[in-house]
Every structure is written in C-alpha cells, then in structure tokens.
C-alpha positions as CSV (number, residue, x, y, z in Angstrom):
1,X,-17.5,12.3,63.9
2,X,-19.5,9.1,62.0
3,X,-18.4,6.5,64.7
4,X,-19.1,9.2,66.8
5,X,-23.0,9.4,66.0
6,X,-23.0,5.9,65.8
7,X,-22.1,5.2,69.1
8,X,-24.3,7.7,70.3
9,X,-27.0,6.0,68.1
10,X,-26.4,2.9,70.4
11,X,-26.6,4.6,73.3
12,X,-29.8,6.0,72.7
13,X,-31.5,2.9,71.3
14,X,-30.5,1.2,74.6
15,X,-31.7,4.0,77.0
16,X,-35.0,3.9,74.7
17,X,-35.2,0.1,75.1
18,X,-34.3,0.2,78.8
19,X,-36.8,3.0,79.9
20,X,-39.5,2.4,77.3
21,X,-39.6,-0.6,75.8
22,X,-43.2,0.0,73.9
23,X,-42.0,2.5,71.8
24,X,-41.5,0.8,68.5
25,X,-41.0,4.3,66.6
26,X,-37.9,5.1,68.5
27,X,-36.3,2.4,67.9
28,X,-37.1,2.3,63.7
29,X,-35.5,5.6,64.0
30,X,-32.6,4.9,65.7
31,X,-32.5,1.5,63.0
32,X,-32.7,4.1,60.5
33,X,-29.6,6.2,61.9
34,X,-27.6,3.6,61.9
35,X,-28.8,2.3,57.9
36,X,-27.7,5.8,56.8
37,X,-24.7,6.0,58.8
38,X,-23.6,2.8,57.2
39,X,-24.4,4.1,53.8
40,X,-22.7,7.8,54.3
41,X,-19.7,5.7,55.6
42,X,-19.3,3.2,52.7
43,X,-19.6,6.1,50.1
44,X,-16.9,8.2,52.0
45,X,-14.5,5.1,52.8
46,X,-15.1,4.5,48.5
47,X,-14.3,7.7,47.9
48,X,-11.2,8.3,49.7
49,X,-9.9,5.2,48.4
50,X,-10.6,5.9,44.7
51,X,-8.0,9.4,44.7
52,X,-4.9,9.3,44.1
C-alpha cells in the first residue's frame, strides 16, 4: 500500500512537472508526500522488527 502511494507520488510529480512546470506548490506537496511516506515507513519497518 506505502510503495504503492509512493509510486503514485512519482507519477504525479512528473505529470505535474511535464504539464505545468510553474507550479512550485505541487511539487512541495508532492516533496512532502514522499518526506512522510519515508517517515510512516521507517517507524513501521522499526516496529515490526522490534516484536518478537
């Protein structure tokens, strides 16, 4: 589901990019998705490794 919405994430950034390339807000978002993917997934791959 996570590499899922990161891919997507990509996707998006580079239709954005491609079609509208002066819109800077779009893409900080898109930078953001991807800063809190990367969080969400560290914490998860943590705690699944810390049970038993």
């Amino acid at each position: 589901m996570l590499a899922s919405l990161l891919v997507f994430a990509a996707l998006f950034a580079g239709y954005v990019l491609h079609e509208h390339p002066t819109v800077l807000p779009a893409v900080a978002g898109v930078a953001a998705l991807f800063s809190i993917g990367g969080v969400i997934f560290t914490v998860v791959k943590r705690l699944n490794r810390q049970r038993p």
